[in-house]
KEGU-615857 format. One record per atom (N, C-alpha, C): z, y, x. Coordinates in Angstrom, 1 decimal, padded with zeros to 4 digits. Each point is the difference from the previous one (the first is absolute). Layout:
KEGU-615857
[[Z,Y,X]]
...
This chain:
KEGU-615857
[[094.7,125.3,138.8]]
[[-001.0,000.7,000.9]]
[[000.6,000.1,001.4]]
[[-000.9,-000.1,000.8]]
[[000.3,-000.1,001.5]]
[[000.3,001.4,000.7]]
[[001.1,000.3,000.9]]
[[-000.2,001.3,000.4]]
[[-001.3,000.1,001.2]]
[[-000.6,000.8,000.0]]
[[-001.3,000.5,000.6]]
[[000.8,000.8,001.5]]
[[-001.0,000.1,000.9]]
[[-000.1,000.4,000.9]]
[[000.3,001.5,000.6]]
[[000.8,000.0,000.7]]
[[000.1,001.5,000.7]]
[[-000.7,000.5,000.9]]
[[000.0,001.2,-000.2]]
[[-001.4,000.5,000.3]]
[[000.0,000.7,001.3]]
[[001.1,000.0,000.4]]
[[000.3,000.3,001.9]]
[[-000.9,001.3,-000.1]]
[[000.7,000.6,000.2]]
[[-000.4,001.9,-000.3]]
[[000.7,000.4,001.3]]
[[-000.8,000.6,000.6]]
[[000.1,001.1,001.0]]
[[-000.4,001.6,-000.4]]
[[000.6,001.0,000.7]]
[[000.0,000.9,-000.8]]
[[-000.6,001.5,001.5]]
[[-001.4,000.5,-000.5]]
[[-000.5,000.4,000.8]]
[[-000.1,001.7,-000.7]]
[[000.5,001.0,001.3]]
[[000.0,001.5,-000.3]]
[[001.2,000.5,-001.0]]
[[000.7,-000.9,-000.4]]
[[001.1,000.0,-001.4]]
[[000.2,-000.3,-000.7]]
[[-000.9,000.0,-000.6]]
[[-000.7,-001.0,-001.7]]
[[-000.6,-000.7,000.0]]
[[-001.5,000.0,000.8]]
[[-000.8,-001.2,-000.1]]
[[-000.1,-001.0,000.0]]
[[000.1,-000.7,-000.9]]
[[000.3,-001.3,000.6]]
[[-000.8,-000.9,000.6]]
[[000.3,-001.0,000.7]]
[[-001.2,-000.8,000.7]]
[[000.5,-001.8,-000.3]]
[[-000.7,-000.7,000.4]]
[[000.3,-001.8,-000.4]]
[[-000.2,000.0,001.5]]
[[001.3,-000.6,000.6]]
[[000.2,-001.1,000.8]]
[[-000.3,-001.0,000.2]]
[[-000.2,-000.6,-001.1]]
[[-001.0,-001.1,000.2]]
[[-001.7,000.0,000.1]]
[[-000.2,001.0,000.0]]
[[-001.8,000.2,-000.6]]
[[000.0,000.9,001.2]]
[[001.0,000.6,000.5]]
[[-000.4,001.4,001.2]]
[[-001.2,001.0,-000.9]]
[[000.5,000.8,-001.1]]
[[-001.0,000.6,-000.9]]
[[001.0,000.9,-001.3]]
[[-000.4,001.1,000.5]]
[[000.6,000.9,-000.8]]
[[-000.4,-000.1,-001.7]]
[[000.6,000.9,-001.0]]
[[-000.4,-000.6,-001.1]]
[[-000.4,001.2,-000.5]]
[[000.0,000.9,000.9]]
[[-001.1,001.0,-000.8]]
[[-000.4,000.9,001.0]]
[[-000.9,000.9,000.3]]
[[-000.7,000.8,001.2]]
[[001.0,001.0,000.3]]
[[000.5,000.2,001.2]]
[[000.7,000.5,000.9]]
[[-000.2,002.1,-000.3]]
[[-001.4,-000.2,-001.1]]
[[-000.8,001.2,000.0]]
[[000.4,000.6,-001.2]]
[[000.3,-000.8,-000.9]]
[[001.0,000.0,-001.6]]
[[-000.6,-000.9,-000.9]]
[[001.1,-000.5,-000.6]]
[[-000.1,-001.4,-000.6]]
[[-000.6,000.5,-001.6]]
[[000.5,000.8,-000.1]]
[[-000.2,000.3,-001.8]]
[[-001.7,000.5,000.0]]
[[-000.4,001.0,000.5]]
[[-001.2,000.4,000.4]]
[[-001.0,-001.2,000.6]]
[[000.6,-000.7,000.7]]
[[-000.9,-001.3,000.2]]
[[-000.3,-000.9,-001.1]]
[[001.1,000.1,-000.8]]
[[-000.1,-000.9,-001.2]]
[[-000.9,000.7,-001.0]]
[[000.0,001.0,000.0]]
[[-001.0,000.5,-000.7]]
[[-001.2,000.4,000.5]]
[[-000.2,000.3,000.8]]
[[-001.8,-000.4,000.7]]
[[-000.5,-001.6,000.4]]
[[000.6,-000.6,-000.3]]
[[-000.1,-001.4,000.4]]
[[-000.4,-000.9,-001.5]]
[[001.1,000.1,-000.5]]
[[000.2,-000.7,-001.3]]
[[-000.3,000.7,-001.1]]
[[000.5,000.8,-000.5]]
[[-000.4,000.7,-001.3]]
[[-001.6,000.5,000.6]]
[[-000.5,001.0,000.9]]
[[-001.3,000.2,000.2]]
[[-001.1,-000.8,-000.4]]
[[000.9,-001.4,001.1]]
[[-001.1,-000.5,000.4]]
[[-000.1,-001.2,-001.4]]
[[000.8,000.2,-000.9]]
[[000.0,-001.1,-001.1]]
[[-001.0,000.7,-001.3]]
[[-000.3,001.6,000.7]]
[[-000.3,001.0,-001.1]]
[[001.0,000.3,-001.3]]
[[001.2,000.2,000.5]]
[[000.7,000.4,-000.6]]
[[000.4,001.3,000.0]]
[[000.9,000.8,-001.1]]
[[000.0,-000.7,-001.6]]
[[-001.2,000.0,-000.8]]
[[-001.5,000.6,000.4]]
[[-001.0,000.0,-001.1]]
[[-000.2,-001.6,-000.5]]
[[000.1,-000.9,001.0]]
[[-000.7,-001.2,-000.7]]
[[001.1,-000.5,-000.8]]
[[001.1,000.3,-000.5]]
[[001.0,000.1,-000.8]]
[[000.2,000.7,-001.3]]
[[-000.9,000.9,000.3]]
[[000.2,001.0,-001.2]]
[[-001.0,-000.4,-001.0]]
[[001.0,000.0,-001.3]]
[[-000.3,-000.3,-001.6]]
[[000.1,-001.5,000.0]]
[[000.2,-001.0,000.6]]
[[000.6,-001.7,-000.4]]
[[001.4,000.0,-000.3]]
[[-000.5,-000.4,-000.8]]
[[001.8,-000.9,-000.8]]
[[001.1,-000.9,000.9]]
[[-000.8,-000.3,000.8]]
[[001.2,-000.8,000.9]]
[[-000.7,000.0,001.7]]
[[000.4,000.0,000.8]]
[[-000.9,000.1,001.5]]
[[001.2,-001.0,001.1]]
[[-000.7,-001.3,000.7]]
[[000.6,-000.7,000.3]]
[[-000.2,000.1,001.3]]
[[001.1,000.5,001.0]]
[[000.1,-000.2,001.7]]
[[000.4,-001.1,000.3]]
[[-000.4,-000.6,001.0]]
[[000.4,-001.3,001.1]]
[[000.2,000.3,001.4]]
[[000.9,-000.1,000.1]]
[[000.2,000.4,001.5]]
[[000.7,-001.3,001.3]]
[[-000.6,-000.1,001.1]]
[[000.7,-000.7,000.8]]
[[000.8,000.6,001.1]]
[[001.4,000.0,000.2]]
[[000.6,000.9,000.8]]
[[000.6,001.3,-000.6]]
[[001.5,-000.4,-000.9]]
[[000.6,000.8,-000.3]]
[[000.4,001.0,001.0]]
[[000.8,-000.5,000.7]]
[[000.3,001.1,001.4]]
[[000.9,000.7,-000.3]]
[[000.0,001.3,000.2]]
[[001.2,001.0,-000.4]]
[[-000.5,000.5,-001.9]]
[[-001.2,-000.6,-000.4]]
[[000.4,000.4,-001.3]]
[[-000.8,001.3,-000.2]]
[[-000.7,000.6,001.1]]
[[-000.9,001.3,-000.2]]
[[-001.0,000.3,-000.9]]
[[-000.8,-001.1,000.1]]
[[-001.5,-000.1,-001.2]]
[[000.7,000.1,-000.7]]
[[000.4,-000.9,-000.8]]
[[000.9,-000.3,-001.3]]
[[000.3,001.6,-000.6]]
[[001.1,000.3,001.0]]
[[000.6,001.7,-000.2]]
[[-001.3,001.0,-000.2]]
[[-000.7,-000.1,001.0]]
[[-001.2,000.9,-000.2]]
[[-000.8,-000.2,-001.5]]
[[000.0,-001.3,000.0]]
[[-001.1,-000.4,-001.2]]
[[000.9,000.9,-001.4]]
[[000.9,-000.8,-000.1]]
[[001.1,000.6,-001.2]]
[[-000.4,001.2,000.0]]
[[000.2,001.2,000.8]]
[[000.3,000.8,-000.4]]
[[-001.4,000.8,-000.2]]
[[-001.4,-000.2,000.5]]
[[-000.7,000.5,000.0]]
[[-001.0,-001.2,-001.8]]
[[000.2,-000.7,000.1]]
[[000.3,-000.6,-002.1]]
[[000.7,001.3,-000.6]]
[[000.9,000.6,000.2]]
[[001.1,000.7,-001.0]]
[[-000.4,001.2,000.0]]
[[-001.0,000.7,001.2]]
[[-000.3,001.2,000.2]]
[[-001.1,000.1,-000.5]]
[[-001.2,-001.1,-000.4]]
[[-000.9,-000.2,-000.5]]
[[000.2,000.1,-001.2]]
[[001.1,000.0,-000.7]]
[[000.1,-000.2,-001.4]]
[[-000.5,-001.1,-000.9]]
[[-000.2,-001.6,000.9]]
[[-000.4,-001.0,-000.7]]
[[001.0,000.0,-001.3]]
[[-000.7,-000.5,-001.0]]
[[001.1,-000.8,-001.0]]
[[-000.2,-001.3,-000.2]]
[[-000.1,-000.8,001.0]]
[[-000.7,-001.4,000.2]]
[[001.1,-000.4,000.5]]
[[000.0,-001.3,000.6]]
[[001.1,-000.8,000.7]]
[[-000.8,000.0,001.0]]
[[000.9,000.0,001.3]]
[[-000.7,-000.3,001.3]]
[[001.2,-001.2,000.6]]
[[-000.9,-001.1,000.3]]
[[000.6,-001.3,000.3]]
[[000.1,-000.1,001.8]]
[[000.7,000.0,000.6]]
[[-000.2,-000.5,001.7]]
[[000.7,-001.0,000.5]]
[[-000.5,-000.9,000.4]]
[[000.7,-001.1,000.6]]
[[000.1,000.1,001.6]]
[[000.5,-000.3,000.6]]
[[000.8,000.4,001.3]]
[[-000.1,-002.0,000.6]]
[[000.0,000.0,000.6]]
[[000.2,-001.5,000.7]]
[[000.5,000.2,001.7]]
[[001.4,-000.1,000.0]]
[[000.6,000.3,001.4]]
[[001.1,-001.0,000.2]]
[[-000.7,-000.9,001.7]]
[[000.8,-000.9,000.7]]
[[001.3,000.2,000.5]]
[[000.0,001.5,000.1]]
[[001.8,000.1,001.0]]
[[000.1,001.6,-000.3]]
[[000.2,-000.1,-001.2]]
[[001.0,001.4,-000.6]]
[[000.7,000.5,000.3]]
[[000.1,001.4,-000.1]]
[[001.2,000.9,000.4]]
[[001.1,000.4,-001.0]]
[[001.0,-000.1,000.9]]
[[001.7,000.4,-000.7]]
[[-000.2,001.8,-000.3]]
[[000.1,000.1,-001.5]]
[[000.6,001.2,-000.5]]
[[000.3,001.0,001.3]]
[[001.0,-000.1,000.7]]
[[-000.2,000.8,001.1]]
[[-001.0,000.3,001.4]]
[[-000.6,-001.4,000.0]]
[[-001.2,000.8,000.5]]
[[-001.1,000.5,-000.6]]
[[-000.3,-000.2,-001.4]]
[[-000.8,000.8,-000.8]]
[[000.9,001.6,000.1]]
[[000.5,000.4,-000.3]]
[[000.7,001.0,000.0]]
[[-000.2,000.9,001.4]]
[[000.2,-000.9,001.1]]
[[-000.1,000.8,001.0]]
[[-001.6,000.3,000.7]]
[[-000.7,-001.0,-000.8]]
[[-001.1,000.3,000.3]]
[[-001.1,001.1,-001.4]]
[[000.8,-000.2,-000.7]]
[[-000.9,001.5,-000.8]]
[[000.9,001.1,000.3]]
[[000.8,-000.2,000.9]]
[[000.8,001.8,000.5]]
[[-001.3,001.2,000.4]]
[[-001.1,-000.5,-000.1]]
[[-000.6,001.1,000.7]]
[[-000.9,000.5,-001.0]]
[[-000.1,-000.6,-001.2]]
[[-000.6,000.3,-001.2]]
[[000.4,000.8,-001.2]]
[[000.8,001.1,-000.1]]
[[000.5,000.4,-000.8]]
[[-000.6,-000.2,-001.5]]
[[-001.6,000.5,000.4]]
[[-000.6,-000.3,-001.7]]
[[000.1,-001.1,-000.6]]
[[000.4,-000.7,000.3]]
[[000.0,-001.6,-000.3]]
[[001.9,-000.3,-000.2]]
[[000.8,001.0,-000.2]]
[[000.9,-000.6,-000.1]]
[[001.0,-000.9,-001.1]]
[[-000.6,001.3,-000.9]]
[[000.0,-000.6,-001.5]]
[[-000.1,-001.4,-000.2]]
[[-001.3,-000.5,000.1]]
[[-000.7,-001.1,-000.1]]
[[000.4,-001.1,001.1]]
[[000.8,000.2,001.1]]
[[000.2,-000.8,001.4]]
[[001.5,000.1,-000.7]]
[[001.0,000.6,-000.6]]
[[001.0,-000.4,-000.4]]
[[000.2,-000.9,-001.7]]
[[-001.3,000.6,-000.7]]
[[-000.2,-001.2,-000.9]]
[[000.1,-001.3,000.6]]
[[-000.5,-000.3,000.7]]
[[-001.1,-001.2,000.8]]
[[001.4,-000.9,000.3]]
[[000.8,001.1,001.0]]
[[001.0,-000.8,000.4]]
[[001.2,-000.6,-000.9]]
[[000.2,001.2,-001.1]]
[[001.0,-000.6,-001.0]]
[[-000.2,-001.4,-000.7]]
[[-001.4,-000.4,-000.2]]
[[-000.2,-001.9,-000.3]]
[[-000.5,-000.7,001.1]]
[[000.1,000.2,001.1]]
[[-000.5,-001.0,001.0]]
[[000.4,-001.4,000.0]]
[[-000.6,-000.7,-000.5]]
[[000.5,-001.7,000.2]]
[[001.1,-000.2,001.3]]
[[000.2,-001.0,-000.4]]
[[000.7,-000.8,001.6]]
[[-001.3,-000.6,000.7]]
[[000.0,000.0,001.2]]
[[-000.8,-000.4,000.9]]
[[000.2,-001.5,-000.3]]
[[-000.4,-001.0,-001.0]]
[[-000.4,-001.2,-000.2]]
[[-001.4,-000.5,-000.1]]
[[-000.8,-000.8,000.0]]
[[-001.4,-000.7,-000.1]]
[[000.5,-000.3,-001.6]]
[[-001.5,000.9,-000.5]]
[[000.2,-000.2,-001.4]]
[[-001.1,001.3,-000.6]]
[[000.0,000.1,-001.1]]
[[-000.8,001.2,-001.0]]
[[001.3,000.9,-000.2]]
[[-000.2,001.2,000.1]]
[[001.1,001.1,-000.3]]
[[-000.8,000.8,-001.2]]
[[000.3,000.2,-001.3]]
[[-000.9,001.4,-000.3]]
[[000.8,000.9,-000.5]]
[[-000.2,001.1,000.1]]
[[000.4,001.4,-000.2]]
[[-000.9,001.3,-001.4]]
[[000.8,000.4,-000.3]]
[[-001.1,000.9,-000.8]]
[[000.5,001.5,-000.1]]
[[-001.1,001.0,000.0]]
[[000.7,001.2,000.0]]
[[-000.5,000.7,-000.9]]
[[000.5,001.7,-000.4]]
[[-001.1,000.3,-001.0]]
[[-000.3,-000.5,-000.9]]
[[001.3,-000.6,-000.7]]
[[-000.2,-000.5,-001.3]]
[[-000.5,-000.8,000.2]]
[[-000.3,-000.8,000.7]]
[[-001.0,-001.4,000.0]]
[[-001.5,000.6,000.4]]
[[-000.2,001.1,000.1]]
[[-001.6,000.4,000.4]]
[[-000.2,-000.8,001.6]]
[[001.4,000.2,000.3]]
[[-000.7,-000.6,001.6]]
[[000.9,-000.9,000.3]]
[[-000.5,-001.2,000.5]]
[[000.4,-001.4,000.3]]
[[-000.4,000.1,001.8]]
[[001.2,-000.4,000.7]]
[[000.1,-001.3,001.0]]
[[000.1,-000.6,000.4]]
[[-000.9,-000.9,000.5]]
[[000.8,-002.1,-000.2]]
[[-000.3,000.1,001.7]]
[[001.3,-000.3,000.3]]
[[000.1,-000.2,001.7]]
[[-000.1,-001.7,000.2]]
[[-000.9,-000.3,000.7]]
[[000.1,-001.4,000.3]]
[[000.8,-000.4,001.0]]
[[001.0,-000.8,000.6]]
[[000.2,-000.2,001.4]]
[[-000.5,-001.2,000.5]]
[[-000.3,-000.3,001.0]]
[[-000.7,-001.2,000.4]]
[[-000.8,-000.1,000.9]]
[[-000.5,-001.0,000.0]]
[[-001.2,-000.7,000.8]]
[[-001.5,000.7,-000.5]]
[[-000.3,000.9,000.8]]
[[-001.3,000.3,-000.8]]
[[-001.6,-000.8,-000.3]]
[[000.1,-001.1,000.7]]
[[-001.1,-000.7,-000.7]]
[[000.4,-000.7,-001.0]]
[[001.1,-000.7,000.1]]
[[001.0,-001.0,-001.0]]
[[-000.3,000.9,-001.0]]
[[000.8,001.5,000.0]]
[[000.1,000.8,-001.3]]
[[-001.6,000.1,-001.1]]
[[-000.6,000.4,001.2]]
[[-001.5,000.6,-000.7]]
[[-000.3,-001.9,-000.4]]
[[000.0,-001.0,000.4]]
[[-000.3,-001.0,-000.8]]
[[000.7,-000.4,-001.3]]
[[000.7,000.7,-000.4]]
[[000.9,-000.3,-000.9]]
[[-000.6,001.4,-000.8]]
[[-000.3,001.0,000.1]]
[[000.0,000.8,-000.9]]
[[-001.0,000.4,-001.1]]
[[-000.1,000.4,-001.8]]
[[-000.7,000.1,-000.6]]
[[-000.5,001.0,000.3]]
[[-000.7,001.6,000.2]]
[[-000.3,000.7,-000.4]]
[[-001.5,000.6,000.1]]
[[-000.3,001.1,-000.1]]
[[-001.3,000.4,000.0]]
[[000.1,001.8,000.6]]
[[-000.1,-000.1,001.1]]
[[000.3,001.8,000.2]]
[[-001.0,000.9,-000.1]]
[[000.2,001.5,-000.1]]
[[-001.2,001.0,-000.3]]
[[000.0,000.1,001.4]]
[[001.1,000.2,001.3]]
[[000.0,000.8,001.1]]
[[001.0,-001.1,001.0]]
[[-000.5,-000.1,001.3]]
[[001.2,-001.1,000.9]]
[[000.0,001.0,001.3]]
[[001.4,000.2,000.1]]
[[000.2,000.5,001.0]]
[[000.3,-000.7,001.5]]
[[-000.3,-000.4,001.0]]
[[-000.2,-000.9,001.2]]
[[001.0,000.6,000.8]]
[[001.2,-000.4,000.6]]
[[000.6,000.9,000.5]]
[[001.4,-000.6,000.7]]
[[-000.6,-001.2,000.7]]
[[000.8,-000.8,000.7]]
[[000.1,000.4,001.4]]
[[000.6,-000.3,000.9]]
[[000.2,000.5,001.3]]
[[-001.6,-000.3,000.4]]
[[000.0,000.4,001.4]]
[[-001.8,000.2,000.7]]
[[-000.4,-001.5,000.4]]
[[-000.9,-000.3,-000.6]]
[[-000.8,-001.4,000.1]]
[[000.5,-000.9,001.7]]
[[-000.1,001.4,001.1]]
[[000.2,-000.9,001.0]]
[[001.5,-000.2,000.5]]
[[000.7,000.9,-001.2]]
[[001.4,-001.0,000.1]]
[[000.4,-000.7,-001.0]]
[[-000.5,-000.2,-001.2]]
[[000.7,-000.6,-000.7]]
[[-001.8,-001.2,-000.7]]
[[-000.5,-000.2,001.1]]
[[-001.5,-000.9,-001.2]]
[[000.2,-000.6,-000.8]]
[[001.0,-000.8,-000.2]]
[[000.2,-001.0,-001.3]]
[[000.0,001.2,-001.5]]
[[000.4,001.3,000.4]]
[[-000.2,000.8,-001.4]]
[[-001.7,000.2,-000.2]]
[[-000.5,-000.6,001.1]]
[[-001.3,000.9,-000.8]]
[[-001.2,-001.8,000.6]]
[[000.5,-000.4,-000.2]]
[[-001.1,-001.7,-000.2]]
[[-001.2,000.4,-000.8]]
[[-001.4,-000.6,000.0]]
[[-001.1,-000.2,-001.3]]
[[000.9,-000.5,-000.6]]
[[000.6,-001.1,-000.3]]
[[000.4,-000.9,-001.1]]
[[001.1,001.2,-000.5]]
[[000.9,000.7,000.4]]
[[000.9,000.7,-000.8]]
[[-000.9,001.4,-000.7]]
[[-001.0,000.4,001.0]]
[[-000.8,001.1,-001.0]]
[[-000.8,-000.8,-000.8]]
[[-000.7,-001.1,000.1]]
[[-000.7,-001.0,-001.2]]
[[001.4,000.4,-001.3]]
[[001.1,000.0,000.3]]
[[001.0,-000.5,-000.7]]
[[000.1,001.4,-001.1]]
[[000.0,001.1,000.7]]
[[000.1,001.7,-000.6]]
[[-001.2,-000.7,-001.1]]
[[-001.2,000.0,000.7]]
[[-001.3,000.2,-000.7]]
[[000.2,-000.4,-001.4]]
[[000.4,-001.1,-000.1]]
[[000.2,-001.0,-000.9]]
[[001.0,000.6,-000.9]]
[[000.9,001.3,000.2]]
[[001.3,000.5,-000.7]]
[[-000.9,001.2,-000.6]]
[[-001.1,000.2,000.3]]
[[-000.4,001.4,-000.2]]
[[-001.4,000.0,-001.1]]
[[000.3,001.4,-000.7]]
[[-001.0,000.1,-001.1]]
[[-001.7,000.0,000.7]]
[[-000.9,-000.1,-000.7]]
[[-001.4,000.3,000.2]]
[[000.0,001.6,000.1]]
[[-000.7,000.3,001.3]]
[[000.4,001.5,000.3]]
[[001.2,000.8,000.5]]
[[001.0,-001.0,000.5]]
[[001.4,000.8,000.4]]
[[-000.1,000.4,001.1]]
[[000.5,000.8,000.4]]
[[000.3,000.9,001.1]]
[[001.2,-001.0,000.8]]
[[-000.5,000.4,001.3]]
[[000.8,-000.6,001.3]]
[[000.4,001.3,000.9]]
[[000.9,000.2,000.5]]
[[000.1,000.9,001.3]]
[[001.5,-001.1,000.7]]
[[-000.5,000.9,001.6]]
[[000.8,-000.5,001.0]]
[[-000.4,000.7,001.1]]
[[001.1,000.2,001.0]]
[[000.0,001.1,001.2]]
[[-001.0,-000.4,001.4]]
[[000.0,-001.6,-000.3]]
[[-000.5,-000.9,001.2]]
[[-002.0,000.2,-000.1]]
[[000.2,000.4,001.3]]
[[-002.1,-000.3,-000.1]]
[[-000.1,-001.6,001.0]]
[[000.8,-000.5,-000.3]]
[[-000.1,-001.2,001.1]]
[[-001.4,-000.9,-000.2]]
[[-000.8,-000.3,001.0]]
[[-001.2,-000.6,-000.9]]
[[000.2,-001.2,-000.7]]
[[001.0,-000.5,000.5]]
[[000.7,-001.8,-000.5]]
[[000.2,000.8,-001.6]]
[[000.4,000.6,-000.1]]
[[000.4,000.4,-001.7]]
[[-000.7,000.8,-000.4]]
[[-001.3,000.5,000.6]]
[[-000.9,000.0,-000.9]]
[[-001.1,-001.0,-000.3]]
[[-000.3,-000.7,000.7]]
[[-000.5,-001.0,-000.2]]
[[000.3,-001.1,-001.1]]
[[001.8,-000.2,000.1]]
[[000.2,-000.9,-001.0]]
[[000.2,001.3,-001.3]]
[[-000.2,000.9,000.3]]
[[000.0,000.6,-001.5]]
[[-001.3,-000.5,-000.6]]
[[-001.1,000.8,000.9]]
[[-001.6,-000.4,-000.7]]
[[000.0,-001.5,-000.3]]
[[000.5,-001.0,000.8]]
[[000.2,-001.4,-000.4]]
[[000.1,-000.7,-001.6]]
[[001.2,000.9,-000.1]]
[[000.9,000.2,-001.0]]
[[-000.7,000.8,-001.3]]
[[-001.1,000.5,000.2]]
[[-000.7,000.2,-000.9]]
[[-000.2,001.9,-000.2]]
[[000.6,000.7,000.6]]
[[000.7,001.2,000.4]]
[[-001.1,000.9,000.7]]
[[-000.5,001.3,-000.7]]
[[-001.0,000.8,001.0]]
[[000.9,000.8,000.4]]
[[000.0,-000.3,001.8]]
[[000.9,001.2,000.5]]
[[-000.5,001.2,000.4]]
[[000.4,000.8,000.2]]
[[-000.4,001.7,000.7]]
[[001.3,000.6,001.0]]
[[-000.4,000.2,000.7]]
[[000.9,000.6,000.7]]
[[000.5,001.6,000.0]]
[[001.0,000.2,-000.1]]
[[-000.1,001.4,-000.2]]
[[001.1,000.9,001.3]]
[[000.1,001.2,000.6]]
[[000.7,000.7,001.0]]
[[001.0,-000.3,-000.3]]
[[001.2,-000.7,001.0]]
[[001.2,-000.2,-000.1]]
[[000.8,001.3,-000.5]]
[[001.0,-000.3,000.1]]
[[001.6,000.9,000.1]]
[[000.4,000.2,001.0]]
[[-000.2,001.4,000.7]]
[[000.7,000.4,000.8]]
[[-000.8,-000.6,001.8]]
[[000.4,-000.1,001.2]]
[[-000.5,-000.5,000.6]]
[[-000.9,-001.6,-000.1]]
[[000.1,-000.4,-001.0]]
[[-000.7,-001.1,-000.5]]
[[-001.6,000.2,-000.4]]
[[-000.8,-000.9,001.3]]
[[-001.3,000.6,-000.4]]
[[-000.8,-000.4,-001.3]]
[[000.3,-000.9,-000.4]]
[[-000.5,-000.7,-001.2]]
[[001.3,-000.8,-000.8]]
């Protein structure tokens, strides 16, 4: 396996981290954990559209510092599923153990689960990593890679896709029609989509893609 890409991190207020190469922080300057959950779990209608299935499958594009994931986990565990909850993760330029670490410093609730996370972190190679926790109730398969390359290569079928690549007008190749055509194609009849961006280019190729969007009040100074 090939080693993958570094992810040139700049570090804004202390912790925050930001991509140097994308000029784009990786989570709202307003709080990251709290964004992750009015963004993603909200906006995916989560945990109700989870509760009572035997198994519930996330896709996500834009691992990052690892927050959804942490959020998701722990609010599965507090819900008291006894299901398996599946998430797949697909991230170009991963972060080293210590910048995960320094970037959930500001999350206490999450530490538990942010020091799980970090005890099996793959090596930063191009490849499928999977992980399992909770007795095998919860699975994470980190992808590293090329994310169109990856999503053309991949089998699955998701309940919920989380969109969550840097901002369309810096980074567009994450959010192409042909790569949301690509989600659509990974995803159940009826799955839930959320993502932070009202960009009209990504909503358009959402509805393209087969996808009824709605918009809903941002997080924090974020008007939509």
């Amino acid at each position: 396996m090939s080693k993958i890409s570094d992810p040139k991190l700049n570090w804004r207020y202390g912790n925050i981290p930001a991509s140097s190469r994308f000029d784009d922080p990786y989570y709202s300057l307003e709080g990251g954990l709290t964004e992750s959950q009015h963004v993603f779990l909200s906006g995916a209608g989560l945990p109700d559209n989870w509760l009572g299935k035997r198994c519930y499958t996330i896709a996500e594009l834009g691992f990052g510092t690892g927050l959804n994931f942490l959020i998701t986990w722990k609010a599965w565990r507090d819900s008291g599923q006894a299901g398996h909850l599946h998430f797949v993760s697909i991230e170009g330029y991963p972060m080293d153990n210590n910048a995960l670490h320094r970037a959930h410093k500001a999350f206490p609730e999450i530490d538990h689960f942010s020091q799980r996370l970090r005890d099996v972190m793959p090596d930063r190679r191009a490849g499928y990593h999977l992980r399992c926790f909770d007795q095998g109730h919860v699975s994470l398969l980190l992808v590293y890679g090329d994310v169109a390359a990856v999503l053309h290569s991949m089998h699955l079928k998701a309940d919920a896709w989380f969109l969550d690549g840097f901002a369309p007008s810096k980074n567009p190749e994450m959010w192409t029609e042909e790569l949301l055509c690509g989600v659509a194609s990974l995803a159940k009849p009826g799955a839930r989509i959320a993502t932070y961006t009202a960009a009209g280019s990504v909503r358009r190729g959402l509805e393209s893609a087969g996808f009824e969007v709605i918009k809903r009040p941002g997080f924090g100074a974020k008007r939509e």
